[in-house]
Every structure is written in C-alpha cells, then in structure tokens.
N, C-alpha and C positions, 0 to 999 in steps of 0.2 A: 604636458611639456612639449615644446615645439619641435617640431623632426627639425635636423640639420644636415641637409643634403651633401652628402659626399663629392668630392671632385678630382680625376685623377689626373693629374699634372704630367703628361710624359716630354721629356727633351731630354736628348743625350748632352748636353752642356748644363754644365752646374749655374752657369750665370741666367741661361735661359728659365730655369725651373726657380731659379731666387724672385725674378722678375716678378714673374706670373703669383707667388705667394707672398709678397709685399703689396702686392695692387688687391691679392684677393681674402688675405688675412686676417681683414677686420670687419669681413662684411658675413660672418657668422658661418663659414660654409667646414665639413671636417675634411682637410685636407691632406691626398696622399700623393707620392710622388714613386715615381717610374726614368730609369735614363739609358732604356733599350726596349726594342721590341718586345724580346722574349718574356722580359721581364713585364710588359705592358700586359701580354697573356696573362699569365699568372695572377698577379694583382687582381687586372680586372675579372678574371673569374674567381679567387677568391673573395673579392667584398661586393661584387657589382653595384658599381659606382651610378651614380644619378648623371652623368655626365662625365665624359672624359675632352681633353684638352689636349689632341695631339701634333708634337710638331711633325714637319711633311721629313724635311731633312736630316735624317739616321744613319749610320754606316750600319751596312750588315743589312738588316729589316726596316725598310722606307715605313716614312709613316703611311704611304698607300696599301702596301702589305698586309701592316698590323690591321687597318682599317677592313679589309676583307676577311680577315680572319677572325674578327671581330664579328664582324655580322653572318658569320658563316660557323658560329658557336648560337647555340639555341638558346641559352643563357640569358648570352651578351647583344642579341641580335638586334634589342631597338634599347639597347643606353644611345642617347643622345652624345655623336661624335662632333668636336669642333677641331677644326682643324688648323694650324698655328702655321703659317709661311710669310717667308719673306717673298717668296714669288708672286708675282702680279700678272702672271698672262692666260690665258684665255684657256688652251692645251692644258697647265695643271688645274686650273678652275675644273675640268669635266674629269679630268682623271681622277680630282678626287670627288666628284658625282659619283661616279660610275664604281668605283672604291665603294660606296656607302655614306659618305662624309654626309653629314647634316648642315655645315654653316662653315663657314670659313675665319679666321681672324688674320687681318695682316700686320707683319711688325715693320717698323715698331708698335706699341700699342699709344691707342687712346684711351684711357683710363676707364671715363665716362663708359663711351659708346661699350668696351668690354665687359664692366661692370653690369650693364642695363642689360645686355645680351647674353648674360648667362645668368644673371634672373631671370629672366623670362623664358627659358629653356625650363631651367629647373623648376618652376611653376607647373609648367605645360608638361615636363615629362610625367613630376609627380602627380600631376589632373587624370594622367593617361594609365599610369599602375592605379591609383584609383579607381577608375571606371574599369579596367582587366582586373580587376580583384573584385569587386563586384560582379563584374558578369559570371567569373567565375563561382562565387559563391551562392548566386541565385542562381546557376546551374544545378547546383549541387543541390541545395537544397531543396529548388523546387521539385527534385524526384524523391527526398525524405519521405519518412512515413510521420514525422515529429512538425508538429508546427514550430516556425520560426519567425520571430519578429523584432525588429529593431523601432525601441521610442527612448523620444527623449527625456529630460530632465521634466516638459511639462505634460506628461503621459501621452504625447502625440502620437500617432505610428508613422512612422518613417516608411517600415517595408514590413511586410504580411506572406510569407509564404503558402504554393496552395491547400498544407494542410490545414495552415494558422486559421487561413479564409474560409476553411470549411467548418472547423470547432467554433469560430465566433461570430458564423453566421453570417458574414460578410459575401459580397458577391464575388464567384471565382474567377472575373478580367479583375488582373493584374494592374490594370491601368485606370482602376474605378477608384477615384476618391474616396481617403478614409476620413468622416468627417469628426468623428464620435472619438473620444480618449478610449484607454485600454479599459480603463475600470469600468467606466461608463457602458462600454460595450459586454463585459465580461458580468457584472452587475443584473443586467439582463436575464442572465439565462442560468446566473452560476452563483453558489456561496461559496464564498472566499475564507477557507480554513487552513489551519486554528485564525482566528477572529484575528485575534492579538499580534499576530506574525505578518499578517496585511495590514494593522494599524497605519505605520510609516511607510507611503509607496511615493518611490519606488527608495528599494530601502538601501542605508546608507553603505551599509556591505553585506553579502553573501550570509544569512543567517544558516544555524545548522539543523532548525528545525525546518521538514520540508514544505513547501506552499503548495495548496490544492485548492481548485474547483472544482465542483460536488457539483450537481444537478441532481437532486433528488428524483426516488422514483415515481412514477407515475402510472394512472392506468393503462398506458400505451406502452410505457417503455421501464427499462430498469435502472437508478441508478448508474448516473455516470461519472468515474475520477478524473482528473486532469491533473498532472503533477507539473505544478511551471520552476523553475531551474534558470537562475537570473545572472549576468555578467556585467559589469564594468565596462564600456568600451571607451577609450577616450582620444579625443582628436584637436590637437589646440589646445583652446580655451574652451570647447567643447564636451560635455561627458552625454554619449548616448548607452543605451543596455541592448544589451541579446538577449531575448526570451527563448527558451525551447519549453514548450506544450507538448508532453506524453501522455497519452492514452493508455492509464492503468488500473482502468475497471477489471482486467480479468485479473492482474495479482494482490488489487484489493479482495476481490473475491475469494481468491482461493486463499489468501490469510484467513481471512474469515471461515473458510471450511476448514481450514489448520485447527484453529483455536476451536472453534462450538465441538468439533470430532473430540479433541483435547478433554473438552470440559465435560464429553457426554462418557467418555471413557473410567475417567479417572473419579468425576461426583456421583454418576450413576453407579457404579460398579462398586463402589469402595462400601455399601453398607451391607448390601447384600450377601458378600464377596467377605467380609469380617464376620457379619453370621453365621455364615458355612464354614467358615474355616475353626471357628469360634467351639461349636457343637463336635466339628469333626475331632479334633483336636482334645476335647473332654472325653471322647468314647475312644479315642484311642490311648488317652493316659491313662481312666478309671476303669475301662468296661470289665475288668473282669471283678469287680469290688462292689459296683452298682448294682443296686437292683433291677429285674427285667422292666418295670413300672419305668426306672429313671431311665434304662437306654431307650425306649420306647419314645421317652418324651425329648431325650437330645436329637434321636432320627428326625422326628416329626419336627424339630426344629431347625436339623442340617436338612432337609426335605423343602419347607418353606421360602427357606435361605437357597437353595440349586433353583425353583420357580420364578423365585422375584429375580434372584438371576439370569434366567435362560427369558423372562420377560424384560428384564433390561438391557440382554443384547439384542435381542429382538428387533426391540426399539431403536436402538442403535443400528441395523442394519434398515430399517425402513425410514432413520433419517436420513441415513447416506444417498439411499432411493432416490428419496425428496428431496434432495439439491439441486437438481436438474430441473424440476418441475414448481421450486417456488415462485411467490409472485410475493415480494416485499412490501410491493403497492397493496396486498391482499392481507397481510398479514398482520394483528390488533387482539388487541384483548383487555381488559377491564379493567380498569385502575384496583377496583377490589380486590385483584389477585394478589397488589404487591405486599399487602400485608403478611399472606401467606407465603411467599416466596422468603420476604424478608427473617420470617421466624422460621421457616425450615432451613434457610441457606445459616443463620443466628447455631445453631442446635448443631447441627453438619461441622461446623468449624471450630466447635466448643466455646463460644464468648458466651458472656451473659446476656439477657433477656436484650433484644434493641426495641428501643421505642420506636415506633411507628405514627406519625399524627397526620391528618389530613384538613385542612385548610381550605372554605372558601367553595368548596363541594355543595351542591342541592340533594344530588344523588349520587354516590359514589357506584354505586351497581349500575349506574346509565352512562358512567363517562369512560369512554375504551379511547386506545391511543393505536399510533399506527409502529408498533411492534409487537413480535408472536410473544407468547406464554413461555418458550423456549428461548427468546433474545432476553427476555428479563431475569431467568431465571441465572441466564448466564453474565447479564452487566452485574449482577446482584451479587453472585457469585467473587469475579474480580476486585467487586469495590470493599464488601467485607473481607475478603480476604487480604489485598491492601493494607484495609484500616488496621488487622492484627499484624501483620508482618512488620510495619515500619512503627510499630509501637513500642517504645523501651522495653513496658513488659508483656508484649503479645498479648495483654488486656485490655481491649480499646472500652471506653462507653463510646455505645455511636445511636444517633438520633436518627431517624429517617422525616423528615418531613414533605406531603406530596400535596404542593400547591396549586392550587388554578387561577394560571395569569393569560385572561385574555384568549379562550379558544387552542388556549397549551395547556399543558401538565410539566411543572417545575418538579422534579425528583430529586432532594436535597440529601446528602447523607455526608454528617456530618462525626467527626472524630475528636479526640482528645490527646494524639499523639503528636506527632514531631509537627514543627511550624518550618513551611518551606524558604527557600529564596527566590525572589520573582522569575531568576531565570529558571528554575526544577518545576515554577508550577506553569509555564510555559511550555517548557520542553519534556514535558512528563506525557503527553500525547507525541511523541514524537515513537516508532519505531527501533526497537529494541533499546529506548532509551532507559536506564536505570536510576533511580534515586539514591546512589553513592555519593559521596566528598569522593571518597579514588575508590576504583572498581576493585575493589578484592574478589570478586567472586562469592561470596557468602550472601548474597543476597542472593533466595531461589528462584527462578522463574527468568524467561527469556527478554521481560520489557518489552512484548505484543500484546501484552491483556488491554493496557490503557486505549493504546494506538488502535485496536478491534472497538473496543467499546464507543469511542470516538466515529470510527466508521460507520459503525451500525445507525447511530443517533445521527449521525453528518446526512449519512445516503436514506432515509429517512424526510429530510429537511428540518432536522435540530439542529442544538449547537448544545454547546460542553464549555463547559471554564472550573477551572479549580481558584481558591481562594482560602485565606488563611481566617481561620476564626478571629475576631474581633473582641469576645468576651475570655478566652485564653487560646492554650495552647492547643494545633489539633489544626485541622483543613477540613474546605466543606467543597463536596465534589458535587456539579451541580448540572444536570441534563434536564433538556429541558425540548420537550416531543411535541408534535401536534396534536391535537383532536381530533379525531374520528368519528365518522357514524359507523353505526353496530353494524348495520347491512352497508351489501356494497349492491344495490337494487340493478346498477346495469350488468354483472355476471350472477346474479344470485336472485332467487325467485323472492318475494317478501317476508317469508318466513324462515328463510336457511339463512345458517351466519357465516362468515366466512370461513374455510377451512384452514386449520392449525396444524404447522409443521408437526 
C-alpha cells in the first residue's frame, strides 16, 4: 500500500487554508490544518508531517517565529518548510532563509508550478528519512551479534550484515557484490531443516515451525545450528523480507544434554531401582514367616539390584564427564546393534515382540553409522515410546525396518496407531510441540523428545520425515543416517575403534 505524505497547511485565515486544500485535495496527500503558531507547534510535533506549508503573516507568532522553532525542536528539525507570502522583496526572501525556510511560494498561487513543487519536496524528503532509516539501521545492526539480511521476492540479497557475511561466508567489505541468491549460498555449507518448512522460499507467511541450518559435524569441527526468523517487509508495490540468523549450537546442545541426562536417569534406573525396592519390600512384609533359605535369597536379590544400581549411577556420572569431551564426528556403531536396542527398549516399555527386518545388507556386522550406542538407544527409546502413547489402546504393533539406500541406513519404524494431519506431521519436530486437537495437558512429556531426536540425526547430516502409513492406520517415522567406516584411521591407530560415550 502506497504511503500518503502528510501536509500541514497553517494560515490564520479560513479562506487562505480553503485555498490551499482545494488545489491540493485531489492529488492524494493526507491533509491537516493549523490557524496559529502555537497551534503549528503542537500539530506539527504530534504527527510530523512530511512537509508543512507555512504562511509568513500571523498575529501573535510570525510565520518566521514558528519557522525557528521549528527547526530548533529535534523532532521537527529537517520536515521540509514552504513558506506561503504575499510578500515579494528581497529582506523577507532572507529572513525567511535565515528562519530555516526551505522554498518559498508566492500568492496568489499557480496551481501547476505549486502542485509540481510540493511533489518534489515530498519525493525528496521521503528519499532522505529513507536513507536516515537505513543508515540508522545498518548502524545498529552491524554491531549485532545476529545476522541480518534483507532479499527480495527473487531470493536476491539486498543488504548482508557483518555477522550475516560471516555465517555465509561471503567477504566482510560491505561494498563487495552479492552475486549468489540466499539459498544458493546457504545450500553450500548448510541443510535446510525440517526439509518441508524450506519447501516454499521465501515463504508465504511466518510459519510456526522454526527454520534452521545445520552444518553437520565434522572431523574439524562440531555440529553447527542456525535458527533464521523471517519478516514481511513491504514498500509500494514492492515486498522485500528481513532475515535474522542466530547462532544456536550451544542451546541446541544443551537440550540435548537435558534430554539424553533425562533418558539415562529415568530408563537406566527404573529396573534396577524396582528390584531393590521389589526384594526389600518382601523382607519387610514376610521376614519374620520366611524361611532363613528365603531371606537369604530376597538379600541376594536386593544385593544385585543396589550393584546394578550403584553401576548405573555410575554410568551416569561418567556420561555427564563425557560431555565436554565428545566428538560426534567420532561417534558410530553398528547397525547390528539396533536389533538389540529395539527388543530391549520393546520388553522396558511392555509392548509386544516388535519386528525388526533388514533390507538390502551384504553384511550387517560391517555396516556402522555415524551415531553412539547411546544416541540410538535413546531415539529408540522416544520413538517406541511415542508409538504406545498416542495409540487408542497403548498397544502399538510396530515394525522396524533398517534399509540401505545409497551409502545411508533408512531406519523405518513403523505403527498402527492414530493417522496424522499434514500440518502434526510437520510440526511434530517442532520444540515442545505436542500432538493435541486442544492441549489438555494429559498428554505426558514436554514435546522435546522429537525436536532432540531430529537434532541428533540433522547435526549428524540426516534428515527425518514422518509419514502416514498407506496400507492403514498408524505413521511411519523415518531417519535416515549416513555410513561410516568402522575406524576413523586419522585419530585412531588401525586396530582401535572408535571410543563410545
């Protein structure tokens, strides 16, 4: 929508302020009027007008007056003054210079020549807050610690701030041609996640699931997030966007040590932890009815149950150790494991037997992928657990199928429960997002599991998509990893494998 320049019309005569809004009426401007100085104050600091229209001849406050006072308000100091006189001599010509006055008009008017001369003002002033809003804004930002960048409709970049130019690798003079679109450039270095939410760029409006580039980890580096955060801006017939670029690898990461601490507390502990409590609990309601044979055997059993406990804090305290010291890039393990994971995490959760198939394999004990024994145990973890939660009757069957497509490992895991709507299986990787119709709260769990499991497979260099079964009811959740070699021969001698959180 087109701005519509303000005009503030001041004359203390009624007939002079008619004048001036029948010649200037219909030529699209929003027009206000003033019929005293004081009153020109006011006004004009209330709306600051694009231009004011002042006559010289006032009782009380000359229009030379207002004209100082005018430019001697910080506000008001460069609106474009015109100044409105019958006078034609030389002496008020400078006095209203020297006043501030911008242009003169004399009356009577010429229609034409007024008309032409206050478009071209309001052109020229609006040219000039344009460029002072801009410098101002590239002031600001280029001290941000956020990248900023403005493109258009056909992913051009307009303007690149110098954090923007350092995340996308672009050179940091300001005044170097960008020749490359946004994607084109971003494409380079970064996946563009969830997939589906970059689909339509630049997108029609504000979606609510958030947009990230990932850079996978490497054996140099770790694992980088970028969360972009996109606006509307529009100008005319023009629509450009503001990107802001945040650098949120470290509270990607520390979700992540939220969730895995979570999951080592609550999956590790809880069997052990029911044994002991289990034995203790028997010798305190029968022991004095028991034989010494039977307290013997419930000790020995609240005895094995404190062990496997006192080793699974243990454990627990020597992962928290290892946080600081993993290396993602380092960390793999063997497709053969999932089987195992699959039927103890199955057993843990009380479903029945899940199938497990493998697809497309030469050697399943030769093919390792680039996540620890510990990230699997825990996506494994999330997804079965899922599949029972949102299942009518917390009875899924669920299928696991682990295919190899291409130098990856597809990790299918498939259900029988509820069938989604495309925007749930979109927005189900989204940050504490929950699969509700309306949030009651009866759904347990915070909606981080998915948004984690996503991270892990994203920073990695996977990708994740859910999908509705096609043969019935049910989703099929589907990650899909790279390949690995078992050694990693530039940190490790040929015979040591790599070290496991």
């Amino acid at each position: 929508m087109e701005h519509k320049s303000t005009i503030l019309i001041v004359d203390d005569e009624e007939v002079g302020r008619d004048t001036l809004e029948a010649l200037l009426i219909t030529q699209g401007y929003n027009l206000v009027f003033a019929g005293s100085g004081p009153e020109t104050l006011i006004k004009a600091s209330e709306i600051v007008p694009d231009v004011i229209l002042l006559d010289v001849m006032m009782p009380g406050m000359t229009g030379f007056e207002v004209c100082r006072r005018l430019r001697s308000d910080f506000k008001l100091a460069e609106v474009p003054i015109i100044m409105v006189t019958a006078l034609d001599d030389h002496e008020s010509y400078l006095q209203g210079i020297e006043a501030g006055a911008d242009d003169f008009i004399s009356k009577p008017f010429n229609r034409d020549r007024l008309r032409a001369r206050i478009k071209t003002i309001t052109r020229l002033n609006r040219y000039r807050r344009l460029i002072s809003e801009r410098a101002k804004f590239e002031w600001v930002v280029e001290q941000a610690n956020d990248g900023y960048l403005i493109i258009n409709e056909d992913d051009d970049i307009l303007y690149a701030n110098r954090q923007a130019r350092l995340l996308l690798g672009l050179p940091p003079d300001s005044g170097s041609p960008i020749t490359e679109t946004f994607l084109d450039l971003i494409h380079k270095q970064y996946q563009c996640e969830p997939n589906d939410s970059w689909s339509i760029w630049p997108p029609q409006s504000a979606g609510d699931s958030p947009l990230y580039l990932v850079r996978p980890a490497s054996e140099h580096a770790g694992a980088c997030w970028l969360q972009v955060d996109l606006t509307k801006m529009s100008s005319d017939d023009l629509s450009n966007y503001l990107l802001r670029v945040s650098d949120v690898t470290d509270s990607v990461a520390r979700q992540k040590q939220m969730w895995t601490f979570h999951g080592q507390v609550s999956h590790k502990l809880r069997t052990p932890l029911n044994l002991l409590m289990t034995s203790l609990e028997s010798l305190s309601e029968s022991s004095g009815e028991m034989k010494p044979e039977d307290v013997q055997a419930f000790l020995e059993i609240a005895y094995k149950g404190a062990v496997r406990l006192k080793d699974e804090i243990q454990r627990i305290f020597h992962y928290i150790d290892a946080l600081s010291t993993m290396r993602p890039d380092l960390d793999r393990c063997s497709i053969e494991i999932i089987a195992v994971i699959v039927e103890e995490t199955a057993t843990m959760l009380g479903l029945d037997p899940v199938t497990v198939r493998y697809d497309g394999f030469k050697a399943i004990d030769n093919t390792w992928v680039s996540l620890s024994e510990h990230a699997l145990e825990m996506i494994c973890w999330e997804l079965l657990e899922n599949a029972k939660k949102f299942h009518p009757r917390q009875s899924p069957q669920i299928e696991v199928r682990i295919v190899n497509t291409f130098n990856r490992v597809s990790i299918q895991v498939m259900d029988d429960g509820a069938t989604l709507s495309p925007d749930q299986l979109i927005k189900m990787w989204t940050p504490y997002y929950q699969i509700e119709k309306y949030f009651t709260g009866q759904i347990s769990g915070t909606g981080l599991g998915l948004s984690t499991v996503a991270s892990l497979i994203w920073s990695v260099g996977g990708t994740c998509r859910a999908y509705n079964r096609l043969d019935g009811s049910g989703i099929v959740i589907e990650l899909v990893v790279p390949q690995v070699e078992r050694y990693v021969s530039k940190f490790f001698s040929s015979n040591e494998v790599s070290p496991q959180p």
